[in-house]
VEXDREN-2710 file (C-alpha; in Angstrom, 1 decimal):
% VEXDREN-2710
k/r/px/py/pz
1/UNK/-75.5/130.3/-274.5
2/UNK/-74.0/131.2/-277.8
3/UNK/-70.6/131.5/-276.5
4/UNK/-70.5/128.3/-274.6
5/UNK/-71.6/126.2/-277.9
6/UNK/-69.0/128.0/-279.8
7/UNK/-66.2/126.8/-277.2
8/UNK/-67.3/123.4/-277.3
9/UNK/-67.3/123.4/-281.1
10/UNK/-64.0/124.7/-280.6
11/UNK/-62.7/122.0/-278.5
12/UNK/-64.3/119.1/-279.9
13/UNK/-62.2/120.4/-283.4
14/UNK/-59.6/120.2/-281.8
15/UNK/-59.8/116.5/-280.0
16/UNK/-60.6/115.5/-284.1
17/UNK/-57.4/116.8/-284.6
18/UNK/-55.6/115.1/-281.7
19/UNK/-57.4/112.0/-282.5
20/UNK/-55.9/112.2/-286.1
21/UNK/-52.1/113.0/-285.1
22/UNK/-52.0/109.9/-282.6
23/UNK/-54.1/107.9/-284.7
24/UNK/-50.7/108.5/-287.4
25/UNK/-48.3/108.2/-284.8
26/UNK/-49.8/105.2/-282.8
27/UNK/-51.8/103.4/-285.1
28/UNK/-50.2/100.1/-283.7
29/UNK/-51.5/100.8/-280.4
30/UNK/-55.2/101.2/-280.7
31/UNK/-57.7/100.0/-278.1
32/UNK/-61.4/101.0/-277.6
33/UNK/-63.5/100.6/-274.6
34/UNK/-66.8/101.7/-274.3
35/UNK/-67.5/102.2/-269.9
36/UNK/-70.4/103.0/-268.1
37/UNK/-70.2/104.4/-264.6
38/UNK/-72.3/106.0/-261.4
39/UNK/-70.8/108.9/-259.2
40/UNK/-71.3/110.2/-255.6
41/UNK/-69.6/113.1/-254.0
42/UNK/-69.4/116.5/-252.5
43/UNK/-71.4/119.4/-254.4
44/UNK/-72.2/122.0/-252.5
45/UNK/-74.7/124.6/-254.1
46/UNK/-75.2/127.5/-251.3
47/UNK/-77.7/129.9/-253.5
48/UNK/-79.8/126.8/-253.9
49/UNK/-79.7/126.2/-250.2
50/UNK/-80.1/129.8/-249.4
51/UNK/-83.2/130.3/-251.9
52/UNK/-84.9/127.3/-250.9
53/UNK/-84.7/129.2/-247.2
54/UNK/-85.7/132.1/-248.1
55/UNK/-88.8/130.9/-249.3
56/UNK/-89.2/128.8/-246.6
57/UNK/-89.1/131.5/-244.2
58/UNK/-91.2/133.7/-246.0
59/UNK/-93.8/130.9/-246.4
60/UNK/-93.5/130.3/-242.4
61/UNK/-93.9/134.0/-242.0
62/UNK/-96.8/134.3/-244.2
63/UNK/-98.9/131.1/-242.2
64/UNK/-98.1/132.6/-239.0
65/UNK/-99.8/135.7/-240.1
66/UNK/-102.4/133.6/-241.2
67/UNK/-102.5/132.0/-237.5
68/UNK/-102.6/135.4/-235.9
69/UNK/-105.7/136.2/-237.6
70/UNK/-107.3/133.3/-236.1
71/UNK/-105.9/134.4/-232.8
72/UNK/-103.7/131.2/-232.6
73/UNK/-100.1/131.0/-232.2
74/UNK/-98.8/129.8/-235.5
75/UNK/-95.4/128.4/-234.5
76/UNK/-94.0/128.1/-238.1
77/UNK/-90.5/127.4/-238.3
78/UNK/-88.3/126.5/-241.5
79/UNK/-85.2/124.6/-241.1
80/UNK/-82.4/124.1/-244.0
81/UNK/-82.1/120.0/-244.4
82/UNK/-80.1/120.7/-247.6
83/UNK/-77.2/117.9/-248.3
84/UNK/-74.1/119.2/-250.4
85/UNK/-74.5/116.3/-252.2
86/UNK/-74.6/115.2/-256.3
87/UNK/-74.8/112.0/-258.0
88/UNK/-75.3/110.9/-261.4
89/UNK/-74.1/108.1/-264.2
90/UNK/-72.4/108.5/-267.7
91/UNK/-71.6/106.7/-270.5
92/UNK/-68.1/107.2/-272.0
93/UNK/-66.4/105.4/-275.2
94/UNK/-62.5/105.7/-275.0
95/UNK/-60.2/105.5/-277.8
96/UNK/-56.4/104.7/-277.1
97/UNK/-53.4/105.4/-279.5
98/UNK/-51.0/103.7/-276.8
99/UNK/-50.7/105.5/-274.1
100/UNK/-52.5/108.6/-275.1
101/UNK/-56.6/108.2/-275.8
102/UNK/-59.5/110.5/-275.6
103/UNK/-63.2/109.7/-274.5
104/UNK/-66.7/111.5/-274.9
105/UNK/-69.1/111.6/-272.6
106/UNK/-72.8/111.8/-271.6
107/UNK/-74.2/111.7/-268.1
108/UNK/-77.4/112.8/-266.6
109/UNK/-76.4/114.5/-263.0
110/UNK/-78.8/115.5/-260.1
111/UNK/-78.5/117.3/-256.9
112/UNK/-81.2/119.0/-254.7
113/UNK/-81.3/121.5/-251.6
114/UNK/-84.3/121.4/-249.5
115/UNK/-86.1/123.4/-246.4
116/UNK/-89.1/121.8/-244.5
117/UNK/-91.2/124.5/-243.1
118/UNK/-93.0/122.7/-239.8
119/UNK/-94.6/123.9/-236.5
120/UNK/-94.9/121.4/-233.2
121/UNK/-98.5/123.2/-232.9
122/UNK/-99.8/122.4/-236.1
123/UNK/-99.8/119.3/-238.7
124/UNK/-99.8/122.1/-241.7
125/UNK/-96.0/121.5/-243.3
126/UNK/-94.5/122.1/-246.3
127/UNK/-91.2/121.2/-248.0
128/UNK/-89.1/123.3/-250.3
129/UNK/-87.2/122.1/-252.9
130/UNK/-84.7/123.2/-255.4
131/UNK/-84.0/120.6/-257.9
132/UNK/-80.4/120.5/-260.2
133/UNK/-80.8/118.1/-263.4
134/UNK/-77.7/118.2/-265.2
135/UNK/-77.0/116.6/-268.6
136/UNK/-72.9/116.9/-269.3
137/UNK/-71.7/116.3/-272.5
138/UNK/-67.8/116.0/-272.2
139/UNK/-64.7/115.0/-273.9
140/UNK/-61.8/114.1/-272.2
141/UNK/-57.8/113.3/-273.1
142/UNK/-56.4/110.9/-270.9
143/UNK/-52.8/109.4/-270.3
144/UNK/-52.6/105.4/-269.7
145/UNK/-49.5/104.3/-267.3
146/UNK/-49.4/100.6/-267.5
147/UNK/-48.9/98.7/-263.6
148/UNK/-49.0/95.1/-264.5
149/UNK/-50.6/92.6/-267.7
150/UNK/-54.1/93.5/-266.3
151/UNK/-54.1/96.6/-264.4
152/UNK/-53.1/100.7/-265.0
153/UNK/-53.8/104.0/-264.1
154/UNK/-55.2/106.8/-266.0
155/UNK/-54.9/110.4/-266.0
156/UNK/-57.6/112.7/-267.9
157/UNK/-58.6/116.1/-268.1
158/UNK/-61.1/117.9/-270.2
159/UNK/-64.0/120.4/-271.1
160/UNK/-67.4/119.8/-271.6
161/UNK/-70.8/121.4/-272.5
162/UNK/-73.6/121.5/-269.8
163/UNK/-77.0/122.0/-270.4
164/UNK/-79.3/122.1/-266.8
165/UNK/-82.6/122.3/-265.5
166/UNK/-83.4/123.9/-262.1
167/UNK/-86.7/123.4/-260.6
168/UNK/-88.3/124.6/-257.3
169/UNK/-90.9/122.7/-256.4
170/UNK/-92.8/123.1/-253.1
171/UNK/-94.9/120.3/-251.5
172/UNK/-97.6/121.9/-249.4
173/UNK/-100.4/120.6/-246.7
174/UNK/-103.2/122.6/-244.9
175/UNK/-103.2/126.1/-244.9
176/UNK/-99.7/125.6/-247.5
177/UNK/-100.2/125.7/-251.4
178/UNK/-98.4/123.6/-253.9
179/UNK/-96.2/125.3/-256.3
180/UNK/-93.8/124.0/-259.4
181/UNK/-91.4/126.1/-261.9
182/UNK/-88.9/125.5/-263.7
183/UNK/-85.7/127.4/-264.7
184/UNK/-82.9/126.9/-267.5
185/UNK/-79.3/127.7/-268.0
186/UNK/-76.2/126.1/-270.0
187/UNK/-72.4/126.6/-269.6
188/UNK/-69.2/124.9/-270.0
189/UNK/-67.6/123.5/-267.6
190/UNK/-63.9/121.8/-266.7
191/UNK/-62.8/118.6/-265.2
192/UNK/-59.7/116.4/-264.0
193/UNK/-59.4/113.1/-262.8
194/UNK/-57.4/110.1/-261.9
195/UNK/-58.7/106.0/-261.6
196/UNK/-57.3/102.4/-261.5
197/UNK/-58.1/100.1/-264.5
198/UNK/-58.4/96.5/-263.8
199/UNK/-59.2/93.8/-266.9
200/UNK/-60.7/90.8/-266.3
201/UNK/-60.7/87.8/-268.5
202/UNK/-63.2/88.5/-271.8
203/UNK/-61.6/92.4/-271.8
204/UNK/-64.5/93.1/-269.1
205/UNK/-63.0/96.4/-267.3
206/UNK/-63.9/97.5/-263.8
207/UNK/-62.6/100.8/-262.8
208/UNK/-63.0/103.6/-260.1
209/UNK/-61.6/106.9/-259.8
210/UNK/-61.9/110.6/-258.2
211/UNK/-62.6/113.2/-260.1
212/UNK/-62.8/117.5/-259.6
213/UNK/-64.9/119.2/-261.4
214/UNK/-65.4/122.6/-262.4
215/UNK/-69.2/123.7/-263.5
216/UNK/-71.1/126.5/-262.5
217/UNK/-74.0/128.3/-264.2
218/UNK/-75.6/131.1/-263.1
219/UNK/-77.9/132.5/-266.1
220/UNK/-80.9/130.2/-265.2
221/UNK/-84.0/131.9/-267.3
222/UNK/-88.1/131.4/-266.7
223/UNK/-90.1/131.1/-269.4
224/UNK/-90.1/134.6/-270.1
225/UNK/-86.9/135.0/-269.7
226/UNK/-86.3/136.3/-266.3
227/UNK/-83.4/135.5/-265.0
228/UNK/-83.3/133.5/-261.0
229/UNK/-81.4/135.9/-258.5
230/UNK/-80.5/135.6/-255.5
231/UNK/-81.9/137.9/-252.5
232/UNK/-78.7/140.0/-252.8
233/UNK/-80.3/140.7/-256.4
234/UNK/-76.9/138.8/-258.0
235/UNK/-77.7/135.7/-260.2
236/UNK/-78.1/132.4/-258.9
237/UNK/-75.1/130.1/-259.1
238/UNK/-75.9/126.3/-259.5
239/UNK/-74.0/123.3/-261.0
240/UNK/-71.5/120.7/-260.2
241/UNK/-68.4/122.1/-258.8
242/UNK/-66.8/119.3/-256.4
243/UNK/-65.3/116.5/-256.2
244/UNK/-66.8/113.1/-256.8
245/UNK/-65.9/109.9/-256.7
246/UNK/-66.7/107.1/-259.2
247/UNK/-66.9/103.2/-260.3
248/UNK/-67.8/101.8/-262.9
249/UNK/-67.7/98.5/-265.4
250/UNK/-67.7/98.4/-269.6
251/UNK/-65.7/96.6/-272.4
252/UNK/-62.2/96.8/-274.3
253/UNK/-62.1/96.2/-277.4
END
């Protein structure tokens, strides 16, 4: 969206222009690290999990029909095995000016919400998928508080720009078709986070943190521009609003 890139613009001016003032006031100070890090944690994405149902049910519906015609009892069932789950890695280079240093980001982020669609009569199944595959583009100010020679804590908080793909994607046997489309959407999104720095010898740093996490996006168009709703006709919200946790490994420089 037009707005979203003209926010980012905006913010990344203005991290230019923080970089600048710190690199005058703390020019002493400077450190670079360039990190690399993999993320689990809690993302729960209900319209995903309630779409993926409601197709699930009306594919159930649809081969018990089928059934009936045949004078069989069908028996189709579908049943929500969606976890509120994301995970994903980035790659972050950090400048410090002291305490103070800022960082951007790039990650690739993927969570899923699935309904299998089964009957204890019949070895006809099919699973329902809706697929998230999220690439964040971020920047971040952070705040170093120093513990010991080797070790600290950092505080950040930031803004970044995501750009994400939604696919459904259902996997169908028997009397069950197989179907794939895919859906886009982009938004900005906000983000907070606290983690313990340890350096070993040769400046290798291992870290880990929790981070929140604000990003939802609910203007996912088809190729012909139709935007995804939701049964209740509203539009359907998916991203990466949660709270993760992280560790990771990289370099100071």
């Amino acid at each position: 969206m037009k707005g979203c890139k003209k926010v980012l613009l905006a913010t990344g001016m203005v991290i230019l222009m923080a970089a600048s003032s710190f690199a005058q006031e703390e020019a002493s100070g400077i450190n670079f690290q360039i990190l690399g890090q993999g993320a689990l944690g809690y993302a729960y994405n209900k319209d995903m999990a309630d779409l993926a149902k409601a197709i699930g049910d009306l594919d159930a519906a649809a081969a018990n029909t089928y059934a009936a015609g045949l004078g069989e009892i069908g028996g189709w069932g579908a049943k929500d095995k969606s976890i509120p789950a994301a995970f994903g890695a980035d790659i972050e280079p950090r400048l410090f000016f002291g305490n103070f240093g800022l960082g951007v980001s790039i990650g690739y982020h993927f969570a899923e919400a699935k309904t299998e669609v089964v009957s204890s009569r019949w070895t006809d199944e099919a699973t329902v998928k809706m697929q998230l595959f999220v690439l964040p583009i971020a920047g971040t100010f952070y705040y170093k508080t120093t513990l010991s020679d080797t070790s600290s804590l950092v505080f950040g908080a930031g803004v970044g720009y995501y750009t994400a793909k939604l696919k459904h994607k259902t996997d169908g046997k028997g009397v069950f078709g197989n179907i794939s489309e895919t859906f886009k959407a982009d938004g900005i999104g906000y983000h907070a986070k606290i983690e313990y720095d340890y350096i070993m010898d040769g400046n290798i740093v291992l870290f880990g943190g929790i981070l929140g996490r604000y990003a939802e996006i609910d203007e996912y168009e088809a190729s012909d521009g139709t935007i995804v709703k939701n049964i209740d006709s509203s539009n359907l919200s998916a991203g990466l609003t949660g709270v993760s946790f992280y560790i990771g490994a990289g370099l100071s420089l």
